[in-house]
LUMGUKE-83796 format. One line per field, with one value per residue (C-alpha): x, y, z; residue in three letters. Coordinates in nm, 3 decimals. Layout:
c1 X; ...
c2 Y; ...
c3 Z; ...
aa ALA; ...
This chain:
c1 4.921; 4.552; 4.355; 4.052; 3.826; 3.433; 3.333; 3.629; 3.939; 4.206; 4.471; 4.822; 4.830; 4.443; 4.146; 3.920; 3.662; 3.384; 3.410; 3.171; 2.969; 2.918; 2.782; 2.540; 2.416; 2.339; 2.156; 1.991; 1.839; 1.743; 1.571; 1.358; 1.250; 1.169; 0.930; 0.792; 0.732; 0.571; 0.371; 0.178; 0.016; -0.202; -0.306; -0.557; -0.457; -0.528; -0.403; -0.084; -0.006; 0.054; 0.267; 0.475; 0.587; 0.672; 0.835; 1.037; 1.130; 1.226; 1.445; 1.611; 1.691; 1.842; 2.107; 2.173; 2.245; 2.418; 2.618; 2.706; 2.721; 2.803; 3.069; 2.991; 3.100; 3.395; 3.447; 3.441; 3.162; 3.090; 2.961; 2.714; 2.602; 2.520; 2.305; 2.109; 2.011; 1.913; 1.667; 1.510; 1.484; 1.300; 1.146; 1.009; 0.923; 0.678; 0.504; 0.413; 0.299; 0.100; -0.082; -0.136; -0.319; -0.527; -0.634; -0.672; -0.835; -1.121; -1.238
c2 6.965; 6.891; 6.516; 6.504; 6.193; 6.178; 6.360; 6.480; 6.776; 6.712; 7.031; 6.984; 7.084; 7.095; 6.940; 6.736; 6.955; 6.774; 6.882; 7.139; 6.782; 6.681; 7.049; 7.034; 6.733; 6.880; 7.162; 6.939; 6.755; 7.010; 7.132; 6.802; 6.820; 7.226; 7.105; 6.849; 7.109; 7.309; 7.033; 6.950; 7.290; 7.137; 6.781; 6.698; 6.541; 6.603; 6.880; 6.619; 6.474; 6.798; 6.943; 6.607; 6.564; 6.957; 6.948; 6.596; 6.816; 7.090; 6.915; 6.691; 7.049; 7.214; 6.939; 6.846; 7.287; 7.299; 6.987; 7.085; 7.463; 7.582; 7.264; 7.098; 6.806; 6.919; 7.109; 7.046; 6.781; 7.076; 7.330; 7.043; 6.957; 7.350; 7.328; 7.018; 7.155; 7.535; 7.313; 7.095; 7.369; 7.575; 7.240; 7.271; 7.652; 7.571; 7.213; 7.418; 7.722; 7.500; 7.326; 7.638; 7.784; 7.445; 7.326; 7.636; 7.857; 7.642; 7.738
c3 5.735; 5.700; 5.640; 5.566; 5.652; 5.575; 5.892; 6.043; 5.979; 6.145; 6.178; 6.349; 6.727; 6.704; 6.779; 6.516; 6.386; 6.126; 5.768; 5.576; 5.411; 5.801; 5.871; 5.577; 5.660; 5.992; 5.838; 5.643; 5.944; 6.145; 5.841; 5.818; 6.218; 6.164; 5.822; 6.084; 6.331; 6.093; 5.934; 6.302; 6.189; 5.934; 6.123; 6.351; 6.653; 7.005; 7.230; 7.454; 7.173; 7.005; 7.295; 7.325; 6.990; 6.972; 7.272; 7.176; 6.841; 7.038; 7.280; 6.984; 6.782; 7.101; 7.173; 6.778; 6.767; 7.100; 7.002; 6.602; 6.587; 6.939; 6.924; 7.226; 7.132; 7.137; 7.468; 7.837; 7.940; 8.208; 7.926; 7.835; 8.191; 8.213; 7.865; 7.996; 8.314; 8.124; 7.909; 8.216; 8.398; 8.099; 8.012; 8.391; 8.405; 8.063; 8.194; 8.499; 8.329; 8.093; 8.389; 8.568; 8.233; 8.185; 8.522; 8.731; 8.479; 8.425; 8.789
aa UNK; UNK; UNK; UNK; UNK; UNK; UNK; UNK; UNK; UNK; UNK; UNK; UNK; UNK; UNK; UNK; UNK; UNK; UNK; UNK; UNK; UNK; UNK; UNK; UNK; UNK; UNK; UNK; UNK; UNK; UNK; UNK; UNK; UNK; UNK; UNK; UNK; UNK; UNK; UNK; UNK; UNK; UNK; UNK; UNK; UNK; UNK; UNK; UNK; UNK; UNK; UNK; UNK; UNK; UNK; UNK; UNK; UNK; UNK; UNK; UNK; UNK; UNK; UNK; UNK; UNK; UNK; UNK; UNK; UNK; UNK; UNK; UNK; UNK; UNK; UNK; UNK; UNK; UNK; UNK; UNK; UNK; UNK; UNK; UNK; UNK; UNK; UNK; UNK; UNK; UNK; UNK; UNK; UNK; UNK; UNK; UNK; UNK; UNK; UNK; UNK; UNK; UNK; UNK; UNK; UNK; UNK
């Protein structure tokens, strides 16, 4: 037997999974950050600013993915510890590389 709620399925003997509506909203979302990301194309603004806000953007669409369509919200809490420290780590790798390319190139 299957009930449906607003956001959530819920099957016998397994776990809740959200319903298609919750999933398109999710699309729809990322959609809006990605036209945003896109958008930072066409205004002026300077050079940190730019980075920050595209890295905040990127962060925010890794862990809405990670948590909606690789369902990590509903698995171990350890599969999500491993996804947070792949993206500080990569977050790391490119702030380094990025001050490496501004500060010692200008030599």
């Amino acid at each position: 037997m299957t009930t449906t709620t607003e956001n959530v399925e819920t099957h016998e003997g397994g776990p809740d999974h959200p319903t298609d509506a919750k999933y398109i909203r999710v699309a729809i979302v990322l959609g809006i950050v990605t036209a945003l990301e896109v958008a930072t194309y066409f205004v002026e603004m300077p050079g940190a600013l730019l980075i920050t806000l595209l890295m905040v953007m990127m962060v925010f669409k890794f862990f809405y993915v990670a948590a909606w369509f690789m369902h990590l919200r509903f698995d171990s809490p350890l599969f999500t510890k491993f996804f947070v420290t792949g993206l500080v780590l990569a977050t790391l790798v490119y702030g380094v590389l990025l001050t490496v390319f501004e500060f010692w190139t200008k030599g």
